[in-house]
N, C-alpha and C positions, 0 to 999 in steps of 0.2 A: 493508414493501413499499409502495409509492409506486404509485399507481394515477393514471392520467389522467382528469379528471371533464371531461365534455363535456354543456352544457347548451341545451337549444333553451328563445325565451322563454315557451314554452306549460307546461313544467313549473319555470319559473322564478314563473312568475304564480301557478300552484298551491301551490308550498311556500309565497309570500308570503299568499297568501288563508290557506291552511290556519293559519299560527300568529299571523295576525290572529283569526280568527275561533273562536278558545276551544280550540285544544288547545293543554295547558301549551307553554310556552316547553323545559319540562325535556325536551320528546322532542328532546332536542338535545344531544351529546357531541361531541366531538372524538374518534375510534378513536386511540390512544395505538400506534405500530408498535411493532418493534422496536429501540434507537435507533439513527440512521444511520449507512450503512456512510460515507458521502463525507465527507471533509472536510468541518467544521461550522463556527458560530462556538463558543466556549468556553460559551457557555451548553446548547447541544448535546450529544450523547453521541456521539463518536464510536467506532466500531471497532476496537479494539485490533490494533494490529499482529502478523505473526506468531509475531514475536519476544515479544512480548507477551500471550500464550496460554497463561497462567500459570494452573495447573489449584489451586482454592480447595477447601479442605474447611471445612464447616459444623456447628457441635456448639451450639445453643444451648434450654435448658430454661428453659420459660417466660419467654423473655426479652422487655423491653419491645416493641412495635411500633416504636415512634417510635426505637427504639437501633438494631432489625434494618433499620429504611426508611434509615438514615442511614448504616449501615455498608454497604449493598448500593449504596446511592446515589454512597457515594464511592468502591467500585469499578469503578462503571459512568459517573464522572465526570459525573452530571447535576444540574445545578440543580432543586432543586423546593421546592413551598410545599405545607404540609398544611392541611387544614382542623383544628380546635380539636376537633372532636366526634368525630375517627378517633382512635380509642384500640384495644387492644387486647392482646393475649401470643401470642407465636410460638416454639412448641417445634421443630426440625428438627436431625439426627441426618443427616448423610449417611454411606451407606456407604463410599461412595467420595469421591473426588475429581471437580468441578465444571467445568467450562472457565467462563469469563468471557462468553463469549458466552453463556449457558444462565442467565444472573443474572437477565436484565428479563424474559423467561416466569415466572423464580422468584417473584420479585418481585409479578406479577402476580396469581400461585395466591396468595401469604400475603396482600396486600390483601383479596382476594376471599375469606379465609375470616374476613379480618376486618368483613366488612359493609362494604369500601370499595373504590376503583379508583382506576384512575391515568391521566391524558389529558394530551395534551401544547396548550400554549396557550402559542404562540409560542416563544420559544427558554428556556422553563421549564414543567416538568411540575406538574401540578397533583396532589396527593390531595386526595378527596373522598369522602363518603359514596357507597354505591351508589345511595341514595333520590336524592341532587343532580345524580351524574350525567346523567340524563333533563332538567335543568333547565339544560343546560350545551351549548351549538354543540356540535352532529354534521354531521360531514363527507358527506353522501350518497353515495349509490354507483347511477349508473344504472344497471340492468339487470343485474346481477351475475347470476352463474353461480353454482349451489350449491356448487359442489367450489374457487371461488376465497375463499370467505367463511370467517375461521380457526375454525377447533376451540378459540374459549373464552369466556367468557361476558359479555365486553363487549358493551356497549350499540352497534349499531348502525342508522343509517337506510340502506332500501334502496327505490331508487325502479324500479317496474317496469311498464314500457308493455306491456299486453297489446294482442295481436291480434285472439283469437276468442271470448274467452270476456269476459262482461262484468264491469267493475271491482266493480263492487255484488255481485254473485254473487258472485264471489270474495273478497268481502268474508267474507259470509256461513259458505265453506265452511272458510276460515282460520281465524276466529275462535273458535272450541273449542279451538284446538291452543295457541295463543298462551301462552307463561309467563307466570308473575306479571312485572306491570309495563309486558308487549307491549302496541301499538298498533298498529291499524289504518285508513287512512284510502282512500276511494276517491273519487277524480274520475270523476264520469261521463261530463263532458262530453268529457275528454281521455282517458278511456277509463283512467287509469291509478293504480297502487294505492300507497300508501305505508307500507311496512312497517318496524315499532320494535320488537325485540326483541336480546334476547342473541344475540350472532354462532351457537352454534351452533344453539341455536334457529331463525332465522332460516334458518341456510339447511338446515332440514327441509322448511320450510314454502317455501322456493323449487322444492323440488324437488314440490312437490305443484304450485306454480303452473306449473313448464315439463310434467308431466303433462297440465291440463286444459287450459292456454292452449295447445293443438294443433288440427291441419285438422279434427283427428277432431267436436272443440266444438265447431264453427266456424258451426254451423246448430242445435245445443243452448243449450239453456237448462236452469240446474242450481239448484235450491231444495234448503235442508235444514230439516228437518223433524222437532222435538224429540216423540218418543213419552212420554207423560206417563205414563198408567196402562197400558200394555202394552212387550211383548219388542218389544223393536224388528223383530228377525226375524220376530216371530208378523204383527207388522204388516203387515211388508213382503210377506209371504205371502198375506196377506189379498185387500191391493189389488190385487197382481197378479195374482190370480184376477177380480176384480171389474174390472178394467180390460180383461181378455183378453175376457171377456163383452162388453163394450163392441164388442172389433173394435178396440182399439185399438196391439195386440202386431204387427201384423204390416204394418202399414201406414203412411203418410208421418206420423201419429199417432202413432206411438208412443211410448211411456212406458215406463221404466224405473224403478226401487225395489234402492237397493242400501242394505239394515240395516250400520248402524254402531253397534255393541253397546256399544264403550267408553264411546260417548259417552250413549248411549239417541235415536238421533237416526235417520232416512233420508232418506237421498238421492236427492232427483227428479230426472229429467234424462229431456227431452222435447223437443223442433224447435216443437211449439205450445207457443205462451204462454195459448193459449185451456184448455188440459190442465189448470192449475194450478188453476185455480176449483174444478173439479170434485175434481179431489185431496185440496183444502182441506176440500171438505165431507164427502166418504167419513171422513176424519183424525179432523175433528171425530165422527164418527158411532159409528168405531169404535174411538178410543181413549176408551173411558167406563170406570171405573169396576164392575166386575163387580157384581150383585147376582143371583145364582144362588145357591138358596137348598139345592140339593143337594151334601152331605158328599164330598168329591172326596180321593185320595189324590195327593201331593206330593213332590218329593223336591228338596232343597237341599244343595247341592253346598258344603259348605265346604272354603274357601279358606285359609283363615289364620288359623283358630283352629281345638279343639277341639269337634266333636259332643258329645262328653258335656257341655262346659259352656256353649253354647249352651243345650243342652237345657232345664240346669238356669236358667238366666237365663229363659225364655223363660213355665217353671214358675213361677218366683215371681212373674213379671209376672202372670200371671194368677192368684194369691192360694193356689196351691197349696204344700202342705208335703213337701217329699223326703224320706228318710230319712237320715238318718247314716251316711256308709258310713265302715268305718275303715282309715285307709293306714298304710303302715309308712313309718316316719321314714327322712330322708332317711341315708347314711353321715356321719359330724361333727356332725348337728344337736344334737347333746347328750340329756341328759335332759329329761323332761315337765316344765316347769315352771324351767327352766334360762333364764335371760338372752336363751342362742341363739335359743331356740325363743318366747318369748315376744316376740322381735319379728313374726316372721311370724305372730304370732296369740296364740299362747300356748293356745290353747283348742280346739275341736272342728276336726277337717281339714274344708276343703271339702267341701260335700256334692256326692256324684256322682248323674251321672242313672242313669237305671232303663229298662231296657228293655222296651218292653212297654206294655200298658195304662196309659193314666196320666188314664182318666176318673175324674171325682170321683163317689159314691155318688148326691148328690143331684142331682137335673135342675136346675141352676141355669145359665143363660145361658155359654155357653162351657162344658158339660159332656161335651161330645161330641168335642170337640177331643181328640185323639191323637197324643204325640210320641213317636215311637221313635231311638235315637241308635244309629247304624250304627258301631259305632269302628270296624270291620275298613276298611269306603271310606270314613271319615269323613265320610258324610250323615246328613241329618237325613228323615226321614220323617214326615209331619206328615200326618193325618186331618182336614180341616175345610173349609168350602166356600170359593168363591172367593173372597169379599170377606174373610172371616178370613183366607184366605193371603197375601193382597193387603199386607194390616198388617200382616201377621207378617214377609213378605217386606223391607218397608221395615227395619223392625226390626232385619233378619240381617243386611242391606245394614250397619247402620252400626258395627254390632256386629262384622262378620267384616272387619276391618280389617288392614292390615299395621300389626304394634304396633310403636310406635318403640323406634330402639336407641340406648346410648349406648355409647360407649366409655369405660372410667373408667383415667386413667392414674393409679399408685400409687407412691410414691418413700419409701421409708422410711430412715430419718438415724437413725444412733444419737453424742449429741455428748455428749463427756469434760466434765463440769459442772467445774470448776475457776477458781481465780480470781474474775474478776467472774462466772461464770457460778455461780458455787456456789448462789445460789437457783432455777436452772430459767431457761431460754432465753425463756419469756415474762416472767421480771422482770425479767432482763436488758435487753429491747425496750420493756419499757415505764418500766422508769426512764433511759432511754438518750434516748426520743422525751418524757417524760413525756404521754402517752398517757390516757386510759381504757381499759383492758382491757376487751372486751367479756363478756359474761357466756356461757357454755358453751350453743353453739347458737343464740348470735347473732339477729338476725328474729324477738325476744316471746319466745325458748326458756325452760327455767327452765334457774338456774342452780344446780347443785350445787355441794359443799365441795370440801374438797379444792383441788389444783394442776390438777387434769385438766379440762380443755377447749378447746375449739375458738376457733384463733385465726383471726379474721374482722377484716378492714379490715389487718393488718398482712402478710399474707402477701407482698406482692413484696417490704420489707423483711426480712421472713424468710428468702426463699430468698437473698437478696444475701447476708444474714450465714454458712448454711449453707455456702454456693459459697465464700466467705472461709473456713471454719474447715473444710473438707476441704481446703482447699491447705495450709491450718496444720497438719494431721493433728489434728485437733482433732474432727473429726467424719468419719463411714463412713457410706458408701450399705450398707447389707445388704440391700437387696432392690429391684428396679424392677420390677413386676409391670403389666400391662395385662390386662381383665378387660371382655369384652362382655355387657353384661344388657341385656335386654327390657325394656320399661314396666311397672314393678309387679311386674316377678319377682327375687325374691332370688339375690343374687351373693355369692360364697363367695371370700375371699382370703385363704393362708394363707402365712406365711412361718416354718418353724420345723422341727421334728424329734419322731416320733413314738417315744416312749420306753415300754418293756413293763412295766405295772405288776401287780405280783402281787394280785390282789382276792379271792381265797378259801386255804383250804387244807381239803383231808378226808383223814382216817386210809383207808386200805383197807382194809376188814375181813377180820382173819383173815390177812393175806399179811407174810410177814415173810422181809428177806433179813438174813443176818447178827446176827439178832438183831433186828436194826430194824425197827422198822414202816416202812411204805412209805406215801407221802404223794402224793394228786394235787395238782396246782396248776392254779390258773384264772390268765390271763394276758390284760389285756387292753390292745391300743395307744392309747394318751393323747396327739395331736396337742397339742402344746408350743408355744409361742414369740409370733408374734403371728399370731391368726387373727379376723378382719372382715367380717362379713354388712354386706350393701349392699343396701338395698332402695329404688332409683329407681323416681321420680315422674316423668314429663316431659310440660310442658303444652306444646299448638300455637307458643306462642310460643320456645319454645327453653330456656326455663327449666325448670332441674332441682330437684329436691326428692329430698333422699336422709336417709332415715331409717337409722344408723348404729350398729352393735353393734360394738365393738369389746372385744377379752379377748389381754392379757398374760399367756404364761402359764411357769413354768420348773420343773425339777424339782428338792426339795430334799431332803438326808441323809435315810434312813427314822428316822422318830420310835420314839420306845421300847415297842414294843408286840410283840405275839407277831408279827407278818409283817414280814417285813426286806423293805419296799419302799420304795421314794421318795413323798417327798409332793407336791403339784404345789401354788405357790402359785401362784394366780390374783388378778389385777384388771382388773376389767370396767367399762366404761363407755359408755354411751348418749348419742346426741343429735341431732338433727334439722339440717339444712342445707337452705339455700334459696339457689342458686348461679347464675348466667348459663352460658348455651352457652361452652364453652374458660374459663370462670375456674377459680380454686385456691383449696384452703380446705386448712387445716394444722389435724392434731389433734397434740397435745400435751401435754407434763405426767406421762406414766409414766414417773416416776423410780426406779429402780434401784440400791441400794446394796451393793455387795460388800466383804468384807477377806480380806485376804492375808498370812498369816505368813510367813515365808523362815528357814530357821536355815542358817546357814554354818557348817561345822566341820571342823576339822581332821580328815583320818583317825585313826583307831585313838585317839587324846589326846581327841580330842571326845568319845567315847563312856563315857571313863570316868565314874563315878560322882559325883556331887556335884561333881568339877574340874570336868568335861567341858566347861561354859560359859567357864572361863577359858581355853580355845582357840578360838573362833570368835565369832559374834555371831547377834542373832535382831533381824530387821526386821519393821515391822508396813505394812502399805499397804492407806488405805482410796479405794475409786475410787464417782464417784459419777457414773451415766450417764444421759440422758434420751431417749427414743424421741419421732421427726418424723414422722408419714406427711403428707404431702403431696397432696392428690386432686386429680384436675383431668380433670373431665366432660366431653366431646364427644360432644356428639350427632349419630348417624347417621339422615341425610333420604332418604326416596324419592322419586328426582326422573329414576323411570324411565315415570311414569305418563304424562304427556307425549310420552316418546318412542315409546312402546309406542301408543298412537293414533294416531297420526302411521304408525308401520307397519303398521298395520292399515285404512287409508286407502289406500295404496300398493298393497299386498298384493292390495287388490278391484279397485284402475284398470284392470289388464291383463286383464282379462274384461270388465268394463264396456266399454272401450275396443274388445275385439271384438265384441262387442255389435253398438255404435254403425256401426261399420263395414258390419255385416251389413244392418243397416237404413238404411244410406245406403247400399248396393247394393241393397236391396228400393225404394230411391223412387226408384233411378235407371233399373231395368229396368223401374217402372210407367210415369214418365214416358214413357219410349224406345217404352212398349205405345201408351199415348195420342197419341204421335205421330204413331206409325203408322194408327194407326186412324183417325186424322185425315185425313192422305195417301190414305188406301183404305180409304173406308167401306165398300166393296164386299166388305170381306173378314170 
């Protein structure tokens, strides 16, 4: 979309002051359209004709960035130059079929989840990090309308002239909502604000500025107001009892308090500027610090974690001992002392909390303190006086968190060892690359014997060879699984068949049919094949840490014993990974050997005795197989917190707003009284 920018030199002088005077150069892009529909030069992207509306399908795993940015590029005919530091891998599956026109939105999403963007600088598009972006000409936009600004998360500048409400103030009340990376800047003397944020970001925050820059402002003045040590609500409640004492609720004074919870903040908004002082002091007076030394009861609302284990965090902080409660194992976690189980611990379950008194015998400072754990409403109920709530509350705050997710995509290859391949697919790759093998678990791990371990630094060569030897039939996908875990909570992946193994046998006493005793049988299912606990780590920065159990498992002839059942061999292996947001790590190395007799024979001639082989033949065939899984982490972000304040701002305007109305009709009938009275003082 091609927009016409119209400049007067008073906001021409401002943008030149402003990035003289120390804001980066980076709050500056070029918004990248979509490429144009007109006739171009060749360096251009033009429109595809309709003739030319050749609908594309897209099938690529883990494939490089820089192959997907080139292959999209040469169907959308664009020149472009990438910066050297945009790296990354692009998995996309489409279900369907694509039009060509729907490529550079495409285009856009895969940058953008690879930490970079794309902007057009002259008749060649540029890739860039998202960080350089900001360091790079942006095109302004005066006075834009929220609903013309696109739905995505490019880097835009939007220049907006307010009428009624002042540039600084609204400085002020924007600025909590702002994404990582947003800026804000306001001229006072031109009254006007200069806002740098991701397009849709931005125009949230436009739609709060055509809100408050109305006739309704127009005589208001709006402060916001960070509540430190109190509810922001309890706050705002406060003052506005304290203010109505005053005489200041109903008269050309008046003062308003609307709490804004998300942020811990309220907002003033008043006609006097004389108001604000006294505001300032109340604020100061009564956001302190509780020291009320009587035992109060409490209750905490959790959000996003468990009551019982709050509880129990909360207990050990304060140097108390719970008791061991015991839980029943999860279905597949194996036996006590099993592989499985010893990664999630190996040892005592979590301790649960306790309902009920949880004072300690002795009067020892915090002895009086009582946590009771509500699981039915999952609250917490807490006995102890204000300022001990006060810290506790901080506490819960950072503890009841939304825990992050990742998504763990899983791809397991089973490849025919033959050939060069006959020692295993990592000797193959590494007498091929002569290489170093990394040691099993990569990042300091220890390494174990064996062939089994984790192939780190080779995996994009890995999957190119994989992709080559399933076109050879050389290698089988048997399984693509996807698998969502939480931070720190175990994830179960299981590709195989649960086969019924016979584990007891008893006489019946006394019952006999036929002559025969009669026998019960215990029976129990044996999950087979390849089954893998996954227990992620995921730090703020996007980096994963996945602690790794994995167990081959198949079932073999029953051995010579009194119970005719199958024996299950197993091989298991462990190891630790420390991985980027979208990379791939490749486990490797369970090798597999099977043989095969075949006898051919003639009917009836075959069978006879001692000839019988001089009518057919007998072949032997040994195959020797190796198992791929493939992992590749992405992590899922909350990036709804932002918008969710932003409507919770909105949500308050439209009472606010009548409000203000109310009281610019109380100062309009005061004046219209004093006028009169003026006219006929007689009356």
């Amino acid at each position: 979309m091609i927009r016409k920018k119209n400049f007067h030199p008073m906001i021409g002088a401002v943008l030149m002051g402003w990035l003289v005077l120390g804001v980066p150069q980076g709050q500056a892009q070029e918004t990248p359209g979509a490429p144009p529909t007109q006739a171009a030069p060749a360096a251009q992207t033009a429109e595809p004709a309709a003739g030319e509306e050749a609908p594309i399908s897209l099938h690529l795993e883990n494939a490089d960035l820089l192959q997907v940015v080139g292959i999209l590029a040469a169907e959308l005919r664009i020149n472009y130059l990438v910066d050297p530091e945009v790296t990354g891998s692009v998995t996309i599956n489409t279900s369907g079929q694509i039009r060509r026109s729907e490529l550079f939105p495409l285009l856009q999403t895969i940058l953008r989840l690879n930490g970079a963007g794309i902007l057009q600088s002259g008749d060649v598009y540029r890739i860039v990090q998202l960080k350089e972006m900001q360091r790079t000409n942006i095109v302004p936009e005066l006075n834009p309308q929220a609903g013309q600004l696109p739905s995505d998360d490019l880097i835009t500048m939007n220049i907006v002239t307010l009428k009624y409400i002042a540039a600084g103030e609204m400085t002020k009340i924007l600025t909590p909502y702002l994404s990582a990376g947003g800026h804000l800047f306001s001229h006072d003397t031109g009254n006007i604000l200069i806002l740098t944020d991701a397009s849709r970001n931005a125009a949230r925050l436009l739609e709060l500025v055509e809100m408050f820059d109305s006739e309704v402002f127009a005589s208001q003045r709006i402060r916001l107001y960070p509540a430190k040590n109190s509810q922001a609500d309890d706050l705002a409640k406060e003052l506005e009892e304290i203010f109505a004492a005053y005489g200041m609720s109903e008269n050309a004074s008046a003062v308003r308090f609307v709490p804004m919870e998300r942020i811990s903040s309220i907002m003033v908004v008043s006609a006097n500027p004389a108001v604000y002082a006294e505001v300032e002091k109340w604020i100061e007076r009564l956001d302190q610090p509780s020291h009320e030394g009587g035992v109060r009861t409490f209750i905490y609302k959790v959000e996003n974690s468990k009551a019982n284990d709050l509880a129990g965090v909360l207990e050990q902080l304060m140097g108390r001992n719970r008791p061991q409660m015991t839980t029943a194992a999860a279905p597949g976690a194996g036996a006590p002392g099993s592989p499985m189980q010893q990664l999630v611990g190996g040892g005592a379950p979590p301790p649960q909390a306790r309902a009920g008194n949880l004072m300690s015998d002795s009067e020892e400072p915090g002895s009086h303190i009582r946590i009771v754990a509500d699981n039915v409403n999952n609250f917490l109920v807490i006995q102890a006086t204000a300022q001990e709530y006060e810290q506790m509350q901080e506490t819960l705050k950072e503890l009841d968190v939304v825990p992050r997710q990742v998504m763990i995509e899983a791809r397991v290859y089973e490849v025919d060892l033959t050939g060069a391949l006959s020692a295993g697919v990592s000797a193959f790759l590494q007498k091929r690359s002569n290489a170093e093998r990394k040691p099993l678990g990569g990042f300091g791990g220890t390494s174990l014997s064996g062939t089994v371990g984790t192939l780190i630094g080779k995996t994009r060569e890995l999957m190119f060879f994989l992709e080559a030897a399933e076109q050879r039939s050389e290698a089988r996908v048997i399984s693509a699984p996807s698998i969502l875990a939480s931070d720190n909570m175990m994830a179960s992946l299981v590709v195989g068949t649960q086969i019924p193994v016979l584990t007891s046998q008893a006489v019946v006493g006394g019952v006999q049919q036929g002559g025969t005793n009669l026998f019960t049988n215990t029976v129990q299912n044996i999950d087979t094949g390849v089954l893998m606990n996954i227990l992620p780590r995921i730090n703020s920065s996007g980096l994963v840490s996945m602690q790794i159990q994995q167990e081959v498992s198949a079932p073999l002839p029953p051995a010579a014993s009194g119970i005719q059942s199958p024996s299950i061999q197993k091989r298991t292996v462990s190891t630790q990974a420390v991985v980027q947001d979208g990379e791939t790590i490749a486990l490797g190395g369970i090798i597999q050997e099977s043989r095969t007799i075949a006898k051919n024979r003639i009917p009836l001639l075959g069978d006879i005795p001692y000839v019988g082989g001089l009518f057919g033949h007998t072949s032997t065939s040994n195959q020797k197989t190796e198992l791929i899984i493939l992992l590749t982490p992405t992590v899922i972000r909350n990036a709804a917190e932002s918008e969710n304040a932003v409507e919770e701002l909105k949500r308050k305007l439209p009472g606010l707003r009548k409000m203000m109305e109310e009281d610019e009709k109380k100062r309009e009938e005061a004046r219209k009284a004093e006028e009169k009275q003026i006219l006929n003082p007689n009356l």
